[in-house]
C-alpha positions as CSV (number, residue, x, y, z in Angstrom):
1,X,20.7,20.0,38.0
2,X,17.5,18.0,37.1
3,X,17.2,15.3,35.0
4,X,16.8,15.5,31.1
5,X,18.2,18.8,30.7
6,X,22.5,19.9,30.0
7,X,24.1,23.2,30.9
8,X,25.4,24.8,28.1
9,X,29.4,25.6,28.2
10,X,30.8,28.8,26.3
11,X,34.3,27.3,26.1
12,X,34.2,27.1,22.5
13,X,32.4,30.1,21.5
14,X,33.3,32.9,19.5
15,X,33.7,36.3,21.9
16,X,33.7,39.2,19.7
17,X,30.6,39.1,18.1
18,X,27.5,41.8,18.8
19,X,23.8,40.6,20.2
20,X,22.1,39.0,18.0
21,X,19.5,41.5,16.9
22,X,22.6,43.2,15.5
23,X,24.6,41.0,14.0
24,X,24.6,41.0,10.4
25,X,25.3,37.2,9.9
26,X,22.3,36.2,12.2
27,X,20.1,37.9,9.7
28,X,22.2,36.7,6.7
29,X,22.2,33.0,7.6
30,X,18.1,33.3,8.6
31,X,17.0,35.4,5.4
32,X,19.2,32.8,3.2
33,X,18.0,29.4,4.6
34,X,14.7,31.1,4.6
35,X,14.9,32.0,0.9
36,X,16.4,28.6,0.4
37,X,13.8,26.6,2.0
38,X,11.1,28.3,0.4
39,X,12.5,27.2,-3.5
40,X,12.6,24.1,-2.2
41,X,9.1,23.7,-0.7
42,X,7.3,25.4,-3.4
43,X,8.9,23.2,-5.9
44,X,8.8,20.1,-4.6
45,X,4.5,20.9,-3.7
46,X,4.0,21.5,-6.8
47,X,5.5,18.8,-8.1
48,X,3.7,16.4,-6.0
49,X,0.7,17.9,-7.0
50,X,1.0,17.3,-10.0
51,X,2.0,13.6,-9.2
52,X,-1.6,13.3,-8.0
53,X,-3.3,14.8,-11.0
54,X,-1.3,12.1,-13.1
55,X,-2.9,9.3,-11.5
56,X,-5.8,10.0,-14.0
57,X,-3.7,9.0,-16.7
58,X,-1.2,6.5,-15.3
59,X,-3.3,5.2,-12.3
60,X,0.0,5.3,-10.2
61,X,0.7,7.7,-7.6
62,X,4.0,9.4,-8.3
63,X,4.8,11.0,-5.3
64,X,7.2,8.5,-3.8
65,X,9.5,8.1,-6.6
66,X,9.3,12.4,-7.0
67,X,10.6,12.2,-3.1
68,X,12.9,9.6,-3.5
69,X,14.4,11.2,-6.2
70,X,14.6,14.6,-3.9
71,X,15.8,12.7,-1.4
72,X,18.3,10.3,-3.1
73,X,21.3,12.8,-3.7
74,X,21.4,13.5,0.3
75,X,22.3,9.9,0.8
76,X,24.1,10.2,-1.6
77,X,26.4,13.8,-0.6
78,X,25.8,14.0,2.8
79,X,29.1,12.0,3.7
80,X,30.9,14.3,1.0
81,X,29.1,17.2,1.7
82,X,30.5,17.2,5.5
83,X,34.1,16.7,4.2
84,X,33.8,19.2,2.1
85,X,32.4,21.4,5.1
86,X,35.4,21.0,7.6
87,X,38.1,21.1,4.6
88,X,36.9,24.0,2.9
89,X,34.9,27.5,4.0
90,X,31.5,27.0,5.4
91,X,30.7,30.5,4.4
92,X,32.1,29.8,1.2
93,X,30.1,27.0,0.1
94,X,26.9,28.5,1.2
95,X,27.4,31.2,-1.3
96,X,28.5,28.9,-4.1
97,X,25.2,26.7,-3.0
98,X,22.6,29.8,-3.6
99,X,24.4,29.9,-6.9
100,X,23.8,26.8,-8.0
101,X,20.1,27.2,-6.7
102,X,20.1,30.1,-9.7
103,X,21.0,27.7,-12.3
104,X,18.8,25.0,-11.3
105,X,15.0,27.4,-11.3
106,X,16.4,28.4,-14.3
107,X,16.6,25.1,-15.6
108,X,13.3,23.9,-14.3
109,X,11.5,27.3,-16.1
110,X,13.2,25.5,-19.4
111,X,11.4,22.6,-18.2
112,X,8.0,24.0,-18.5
113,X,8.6,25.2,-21.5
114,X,9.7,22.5,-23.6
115,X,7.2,20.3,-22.1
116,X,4.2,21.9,-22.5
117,X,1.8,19.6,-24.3
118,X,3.2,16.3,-23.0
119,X,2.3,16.0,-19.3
120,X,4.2,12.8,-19.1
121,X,7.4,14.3,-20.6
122,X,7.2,17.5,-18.4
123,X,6.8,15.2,-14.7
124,X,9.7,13.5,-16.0
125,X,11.8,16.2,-16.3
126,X,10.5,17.7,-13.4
127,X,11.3,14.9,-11.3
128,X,15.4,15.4,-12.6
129,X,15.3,19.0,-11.5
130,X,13.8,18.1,-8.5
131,X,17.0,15.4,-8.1
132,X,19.5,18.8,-9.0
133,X,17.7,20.7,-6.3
134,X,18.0,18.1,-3.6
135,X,21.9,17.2,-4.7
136,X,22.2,21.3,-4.0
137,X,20.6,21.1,-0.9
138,X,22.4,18.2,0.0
139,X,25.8,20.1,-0.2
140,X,23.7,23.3,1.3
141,X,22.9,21.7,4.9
142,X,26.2,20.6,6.6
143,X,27.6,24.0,6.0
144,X,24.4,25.5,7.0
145,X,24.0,24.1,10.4
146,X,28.2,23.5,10.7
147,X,28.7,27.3,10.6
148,X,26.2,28.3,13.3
149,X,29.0,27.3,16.3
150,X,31.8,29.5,14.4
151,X,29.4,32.3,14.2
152,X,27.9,32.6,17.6
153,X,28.5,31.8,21.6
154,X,27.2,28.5,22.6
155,X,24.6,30.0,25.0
156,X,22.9,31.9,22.0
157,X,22.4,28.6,20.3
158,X,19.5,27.4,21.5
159,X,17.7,30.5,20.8
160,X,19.7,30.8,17.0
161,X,18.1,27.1,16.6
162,X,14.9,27.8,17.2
163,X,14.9,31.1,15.2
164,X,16.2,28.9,12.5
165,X,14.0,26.1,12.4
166,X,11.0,28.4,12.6
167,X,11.8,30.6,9.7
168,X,12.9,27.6,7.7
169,X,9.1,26.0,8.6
170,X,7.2,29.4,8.0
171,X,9.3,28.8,4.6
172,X,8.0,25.6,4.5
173,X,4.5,26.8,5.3
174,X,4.8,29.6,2.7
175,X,6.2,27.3,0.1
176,X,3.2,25.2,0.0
177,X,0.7,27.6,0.1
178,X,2.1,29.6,-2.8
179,X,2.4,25.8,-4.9
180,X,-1.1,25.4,-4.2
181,X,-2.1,28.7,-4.8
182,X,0.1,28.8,-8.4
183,X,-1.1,25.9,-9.8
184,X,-4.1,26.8,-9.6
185,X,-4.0,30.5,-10.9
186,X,-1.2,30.0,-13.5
187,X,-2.4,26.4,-14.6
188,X,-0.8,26.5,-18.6
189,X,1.9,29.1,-17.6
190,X,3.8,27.0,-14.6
191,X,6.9,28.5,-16.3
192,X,6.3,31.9,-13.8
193,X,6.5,29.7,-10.4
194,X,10.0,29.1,-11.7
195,X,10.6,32.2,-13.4
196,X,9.6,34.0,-9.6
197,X,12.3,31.2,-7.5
198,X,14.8,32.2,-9.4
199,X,14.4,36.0,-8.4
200,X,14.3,34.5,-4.5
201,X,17.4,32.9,-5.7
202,X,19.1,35.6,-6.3
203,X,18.0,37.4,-3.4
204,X,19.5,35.0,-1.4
205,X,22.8,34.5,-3.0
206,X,22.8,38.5,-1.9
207,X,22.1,37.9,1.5
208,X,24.3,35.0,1.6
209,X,27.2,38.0,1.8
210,X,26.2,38.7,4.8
211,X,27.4,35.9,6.7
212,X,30.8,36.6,8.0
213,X,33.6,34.4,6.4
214,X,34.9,31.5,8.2
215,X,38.1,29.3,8.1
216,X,38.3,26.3,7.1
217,X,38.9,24.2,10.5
218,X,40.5,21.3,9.0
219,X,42.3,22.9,5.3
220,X,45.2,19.8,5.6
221,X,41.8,16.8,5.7
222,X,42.5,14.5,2.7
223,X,39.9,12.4,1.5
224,X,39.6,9.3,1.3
225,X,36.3,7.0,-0.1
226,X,35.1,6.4,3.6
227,X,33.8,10.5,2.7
228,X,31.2,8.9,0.3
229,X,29.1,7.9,3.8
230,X,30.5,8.2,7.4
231,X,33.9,8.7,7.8
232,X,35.8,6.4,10.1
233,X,36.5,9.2,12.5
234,X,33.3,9.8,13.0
235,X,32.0,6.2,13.4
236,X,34.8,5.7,15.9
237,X,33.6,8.9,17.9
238,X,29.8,7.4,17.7
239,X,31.0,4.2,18.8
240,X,32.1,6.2,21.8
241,X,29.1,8.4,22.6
242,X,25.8,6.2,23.0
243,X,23.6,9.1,24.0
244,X,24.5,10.5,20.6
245,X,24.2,8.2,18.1
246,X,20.6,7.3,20.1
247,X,19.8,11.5,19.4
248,X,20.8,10.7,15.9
249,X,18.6,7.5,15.5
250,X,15.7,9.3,17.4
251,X,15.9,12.8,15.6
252,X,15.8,11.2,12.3
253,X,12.7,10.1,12.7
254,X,11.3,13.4,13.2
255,X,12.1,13.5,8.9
256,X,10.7,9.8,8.6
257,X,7.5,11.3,10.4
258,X,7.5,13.9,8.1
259,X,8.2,12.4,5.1
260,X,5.0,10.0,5.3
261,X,3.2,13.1,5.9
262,X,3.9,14.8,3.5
263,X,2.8,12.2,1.1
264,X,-0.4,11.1,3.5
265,X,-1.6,15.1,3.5
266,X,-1.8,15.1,-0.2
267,X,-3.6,11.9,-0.8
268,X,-6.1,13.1,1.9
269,X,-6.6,16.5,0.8
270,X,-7.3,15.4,-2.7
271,X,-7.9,12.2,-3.1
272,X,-10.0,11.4,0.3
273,X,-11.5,14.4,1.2
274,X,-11.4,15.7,-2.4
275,X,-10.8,19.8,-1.3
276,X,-8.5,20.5,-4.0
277,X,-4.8,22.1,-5.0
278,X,-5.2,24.7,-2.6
279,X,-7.0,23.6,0.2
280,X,-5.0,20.5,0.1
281,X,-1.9,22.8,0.4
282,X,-3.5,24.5,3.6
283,X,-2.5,21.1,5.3
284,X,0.7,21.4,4.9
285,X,0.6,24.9,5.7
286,X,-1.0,24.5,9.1
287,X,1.3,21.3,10.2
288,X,4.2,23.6,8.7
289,X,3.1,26.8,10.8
290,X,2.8,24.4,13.6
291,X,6.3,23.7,13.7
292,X,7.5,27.3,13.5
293,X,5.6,28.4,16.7
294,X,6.7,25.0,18.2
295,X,10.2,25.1,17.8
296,X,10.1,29.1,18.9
297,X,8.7,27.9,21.7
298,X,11.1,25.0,22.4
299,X,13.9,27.4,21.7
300,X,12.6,30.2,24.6
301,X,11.7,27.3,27.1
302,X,15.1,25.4,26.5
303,X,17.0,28.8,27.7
304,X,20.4,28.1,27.8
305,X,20.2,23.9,28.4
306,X,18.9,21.5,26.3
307,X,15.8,20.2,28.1
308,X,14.8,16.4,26.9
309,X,11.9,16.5,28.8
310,X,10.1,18.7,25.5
311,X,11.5,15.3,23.4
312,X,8.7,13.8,25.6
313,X,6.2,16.1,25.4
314,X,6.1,16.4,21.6
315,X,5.9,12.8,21.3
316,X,3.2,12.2,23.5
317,X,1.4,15.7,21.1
318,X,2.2,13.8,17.8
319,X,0.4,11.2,18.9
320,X,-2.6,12.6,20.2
321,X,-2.4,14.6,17.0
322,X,-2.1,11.3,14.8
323,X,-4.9,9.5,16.5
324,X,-7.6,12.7,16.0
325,X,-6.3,12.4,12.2
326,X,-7.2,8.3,12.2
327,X,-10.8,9.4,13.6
328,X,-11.2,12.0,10.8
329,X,-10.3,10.4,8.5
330,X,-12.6,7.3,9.6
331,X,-15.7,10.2,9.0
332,X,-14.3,11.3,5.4
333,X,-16.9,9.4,3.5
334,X,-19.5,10.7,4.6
335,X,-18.0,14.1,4.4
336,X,-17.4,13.6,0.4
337,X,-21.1,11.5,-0.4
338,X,-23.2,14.4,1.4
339,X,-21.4,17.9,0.7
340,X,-24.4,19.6,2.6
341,X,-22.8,18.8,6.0
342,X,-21.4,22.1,7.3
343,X,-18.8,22.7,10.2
344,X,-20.3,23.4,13.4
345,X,-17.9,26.0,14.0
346,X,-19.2,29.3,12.6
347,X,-15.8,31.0,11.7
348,X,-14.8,27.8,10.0
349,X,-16.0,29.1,6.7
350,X,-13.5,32.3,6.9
351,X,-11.0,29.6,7.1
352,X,-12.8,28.6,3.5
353,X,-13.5,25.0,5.2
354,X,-16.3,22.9,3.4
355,X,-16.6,20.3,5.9
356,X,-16.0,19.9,9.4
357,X,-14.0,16.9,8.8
358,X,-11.6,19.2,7.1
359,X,-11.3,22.5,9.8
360,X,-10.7,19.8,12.4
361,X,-8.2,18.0,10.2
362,X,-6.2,21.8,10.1
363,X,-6.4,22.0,13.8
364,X,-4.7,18.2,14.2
365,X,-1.9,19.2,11.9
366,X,-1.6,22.5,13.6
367,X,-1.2,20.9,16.6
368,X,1.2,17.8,15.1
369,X,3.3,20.6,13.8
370,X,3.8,22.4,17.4
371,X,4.3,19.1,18.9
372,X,7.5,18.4,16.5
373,X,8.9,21.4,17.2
374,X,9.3,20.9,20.4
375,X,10.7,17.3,19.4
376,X,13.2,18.4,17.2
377,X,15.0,21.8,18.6
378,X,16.7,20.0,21.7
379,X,17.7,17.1,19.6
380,X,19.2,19.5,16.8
381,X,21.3,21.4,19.4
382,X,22.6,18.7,21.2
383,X,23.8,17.2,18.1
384,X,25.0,20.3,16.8
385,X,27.2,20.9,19.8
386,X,28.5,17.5,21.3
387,X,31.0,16.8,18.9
388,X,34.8,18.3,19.1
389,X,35.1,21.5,16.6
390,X,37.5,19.5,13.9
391,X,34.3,16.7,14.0
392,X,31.5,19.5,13.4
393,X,30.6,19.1,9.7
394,X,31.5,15.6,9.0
395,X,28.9,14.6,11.9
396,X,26.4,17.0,10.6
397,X,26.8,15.3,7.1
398,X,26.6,12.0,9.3
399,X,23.5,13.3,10.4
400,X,22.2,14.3,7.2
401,X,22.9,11.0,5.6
402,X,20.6,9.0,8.6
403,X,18.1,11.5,8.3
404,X,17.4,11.6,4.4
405,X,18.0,7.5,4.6
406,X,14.8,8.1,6.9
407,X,12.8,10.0,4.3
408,X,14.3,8.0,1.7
409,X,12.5,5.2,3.8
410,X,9.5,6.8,4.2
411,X,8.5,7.0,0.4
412,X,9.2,3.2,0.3
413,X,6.5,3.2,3.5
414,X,4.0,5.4,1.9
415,X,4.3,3.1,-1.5
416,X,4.0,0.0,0.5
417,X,1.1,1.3,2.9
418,X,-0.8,2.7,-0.8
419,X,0.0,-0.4,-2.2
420,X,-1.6,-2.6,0.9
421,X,-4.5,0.0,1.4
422,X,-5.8,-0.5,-1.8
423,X,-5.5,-4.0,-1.6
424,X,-7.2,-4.0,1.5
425,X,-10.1,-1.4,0.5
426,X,-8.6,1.3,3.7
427,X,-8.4,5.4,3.5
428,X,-4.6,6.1,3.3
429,X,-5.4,8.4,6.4
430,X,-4.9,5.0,8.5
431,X,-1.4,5.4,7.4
432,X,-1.8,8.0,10.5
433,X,-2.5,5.2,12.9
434,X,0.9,3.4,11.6
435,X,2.6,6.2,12.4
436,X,1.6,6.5,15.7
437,X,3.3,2.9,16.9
438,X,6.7,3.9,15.2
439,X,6.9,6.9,18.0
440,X,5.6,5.2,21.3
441,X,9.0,4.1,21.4
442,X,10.4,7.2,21.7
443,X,8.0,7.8,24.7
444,X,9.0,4.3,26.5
445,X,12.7,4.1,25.9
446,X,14.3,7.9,25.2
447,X,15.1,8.9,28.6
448,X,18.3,10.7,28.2
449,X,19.8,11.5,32.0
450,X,21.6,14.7,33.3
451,X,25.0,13.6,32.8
452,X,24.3,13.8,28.6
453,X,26.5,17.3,28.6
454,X,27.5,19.1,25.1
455,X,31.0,17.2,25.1
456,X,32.5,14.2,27.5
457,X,35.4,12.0,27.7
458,X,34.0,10.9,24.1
459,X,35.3,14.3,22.5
């Protein structure tokens, strides 16, 4: 066996179940995450969107307290969430979940309605849906990620991961698009963007069905307040496993990473480069589609191990990816004070590029998106499957809790490096650079050794 890399044992995994390609619940779970992720991306764009066109009127930028407030109820639920998950049916609170998700488009279509003529009023409300959809979610992911061990064989789930992480980023990708896209074509009549998630709402409450029901593993679990945040249990199992709760630490900051980008790609696009709704969106799209092919990829090269060594080579990716994103955005201003510079690449214009600051930019966040799917995929797995069967959910809720505390963090980052930026007179794209020396520890220290198996003497 060679170092950075853990056979995968089928001693806990379901037997009578078809191939993959067959079986119903692997396309239910996909198509519903999908479905899922897609709401939630398309909202959340467009609401950060409009954050940015409100800094005309209130001279603040909005779009840390819009993804704090998304983020908030997953610090919030996650500990509950993953009780809830073990002591009830995973299958069964995924379908209550896509319900919800009905309720709440219809809620934020109301929301465009009644706020029509007061563009303050409607972000606020805006900004409360948004908090409903990320409370839903919230409740959504330990079951969602929980349930994947109940429903197939151990060695299938490295390729189930990747499968799932790239559908849920082509959502991603897909969702930002269309926000960009919408708000530009429907401008007055936002309402329809909602009016349209609810009907993918719906379609994915359908497909929901699909997944086969599951047991509860732990029906007698009582709760107790510890639930709120990480039960005891669970803390005393992390306690036990360092190469864990180090996986934990280091995959959250794949979502902290993210987070900051998120925020950064906006305020570039629009503010810095000056491209637009759309074309600001494309960012997103391309770091997004990056993802999807890289955590394919990650998924086919892991086999049936989880190989650490792609950990290391999607840091070392982000990095160069973050450091060609610092030198763009260093030749931005001159990009935006002489619009007659034109890509030297001759297909760049089919890729409706004005600049070549801005087709390179794409390429950098296509290639920062690959490079984090190969970071995340082994992480997720080995997370997913370490941990004894009555600990599954509540340690994915622990795990959703440190990873939204991370994104959660990273809007108080992207406030404090807009607020020091502008002080300083800097391009928010050196927020970039930051980013970079928050993951070269990852590169130095996160050596995980052969001997980190799915389960030890800590299970």
């Amino acid at each position: 066996m060679t170092e950075s890399t853990a056979p995968v044992s089928a001693s806990r995994s379901p037997v009578d179940v078809p191939r993959l390609s067959r079986d119903p619940s692997f396309w239910g779970i996909t198509i519903t995450q999908f479905l899922g992720a897609f709401n939630d991306n398309l909202f959340k764009q467009l609401v950060l969107l409009l954050c940015i066109d409100y800094i005309t009127v209130a001279q603040t930028d909005y779009q840390p307290k819009a993804v704090g407030l998304f983020t908030l109820p997953f610090v919030l639920l996650s500990g509950i969430s993953g009780y809830l998950s073990d002591r009830l049916s995973k299958s069964g609170i995924i379908v209550w979940c896509k319900a919800a998700e009905i309720a709440i488009a219809a809620l934020a279509m109301l929301t465009f309605f009644v706020s029509h003529d007061d563009p303050g009023l409607r972000l606020t409300l805006l900004m409360v849906v948004l908090c409903l959809l990320g409370a839903q979610s919230a409740v959504f992911g330990p079951s969602k990620y929980g349930i994947l061990p109940d429903l197939f064989r151990e060695e299938d789930l490295p390729v189930v991961n990747g499968a799932i992480q790239m559908t849920t980023f082509l959502a991603i990708i897909l969702g930002m698009a269309a926000a960009g896209f919408s708000k530009e074509w429907f401008r007055g009549d936002l309402w329809i963007v909602s009016a349209i998630g609810m009907g993918i709402a719906v379609f994915g409450t359908l497909t929901s069905l699909l997944i086969r029901r599951t047991k509860a593993v732990s029906p007698q679990l009582r709760f107790e307040p510890y639930a709120l945040a990480i039960p005891k249990e669970t803390l005393l199992y992390l306690k036990r496993d360092r190469v864990l709760i180090i996986v934990l630490i280091v995959a959250s900051l794949f979502w902290f990473v993210g987070g900051v980008v998120q925020q950064v790609l906006n305020s570039y696009g629009k503010l810095q480069l000056q491209v637009g709704d759309v074309r600001t969106s494309m960012f997103g799209v391309f770091i997004a589609g990056g993802i999807s092919v890289g955590c394919l990829l990650a998924g086919r090269l892991s086999g049936h191990r989880i190989n650490f060594r792609l950990v290391t080579w999607g840091t070392w990716g982000m990095i160069v990816s973050l450091t060609m994103l610092l030198i763009l955005g260093l030749q931005a201003p001159d990009m935006v004070t002489n619009p007659d510079v034109r890509p030297p690449v001759p297909f760049a214009d089919l890729m409706f590029c004005e600049s070549w600051v801005e087709f390179f930019s794409r390429l950098a966040f296509l290639a920062l998106g690959v490079s984090a799917g190969f970071f995340i995929v082994p992480l997720q797995v080995f997370i997913q499957t370490r941990p004894p069967e009555t600990q599954k959910g509540r340690m994915i809720g622990a795990m959703n809790l440190i990873n939204w505390m991370f994104i959660l963090l990273s809007a108080v980052f992207y406030f404090a490096g807009m607020a020091c930026f502008q002080q300083w007179n800097l391009p928010i794209s050196h927020l970039f650079g930051v980013l970079i020396v928050v993951l070269v520890p990852v590169v130095i220290w996160f050596h995980p050794q052969a001997s980190a198996h799915f389960r030890d003497d800590a299970a």
